[in-house]
N, C-alpha and C positions, 0 to 999 in steps of 0.2 A: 612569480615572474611570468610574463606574457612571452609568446611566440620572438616577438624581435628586443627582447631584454639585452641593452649593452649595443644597440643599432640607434643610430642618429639619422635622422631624417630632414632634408629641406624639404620645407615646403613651401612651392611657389604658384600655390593657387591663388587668386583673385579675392582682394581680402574679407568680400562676404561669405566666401566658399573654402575660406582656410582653417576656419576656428574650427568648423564640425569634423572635417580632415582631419586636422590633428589631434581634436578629441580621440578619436575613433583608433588615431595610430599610437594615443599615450595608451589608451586600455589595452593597447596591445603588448606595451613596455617600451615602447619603442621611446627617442629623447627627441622628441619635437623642437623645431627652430621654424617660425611662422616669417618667410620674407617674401610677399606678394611681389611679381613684376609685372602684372599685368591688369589694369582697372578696366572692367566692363563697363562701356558708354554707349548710349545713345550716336550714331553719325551726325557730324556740323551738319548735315546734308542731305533727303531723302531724293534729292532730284537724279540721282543716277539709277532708284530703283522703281520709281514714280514709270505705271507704263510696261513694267514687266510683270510676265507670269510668273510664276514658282521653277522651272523649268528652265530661265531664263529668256526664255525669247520674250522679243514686243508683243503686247498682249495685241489680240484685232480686236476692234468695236469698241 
């Protein structure tokens, strides 16, 4: 039996980043239950960051 044997876990990572998660937390013993809330997307829209630095200000030039 692993470190969290008899421990149930959510997990609500993003569901290309859930599987390995819970891989990792069954070798532990732990009783995984895989429920994503959150889907990593691409923005409808780059024009709010079109023009900025890293830093956030308007870029110059």
């Amino acid at each position: 039996m692993g470190g969290l044997s008899q421990t149930h876990i959510l997990v609500t990572r993003a569901a290309e980043q859930a599987s390995s998660f819970g891989h990792l937390l069954q070798a532990a013993g732990a009783e995984v239950l895989e429920m994503p809330t959150i889907a990593i997307t691409p923005p409808s829209s780059w024009a709010e960051l079109d023009g900025r630095s890293p830093n956030g200000s308007a870029s110059i030039g």
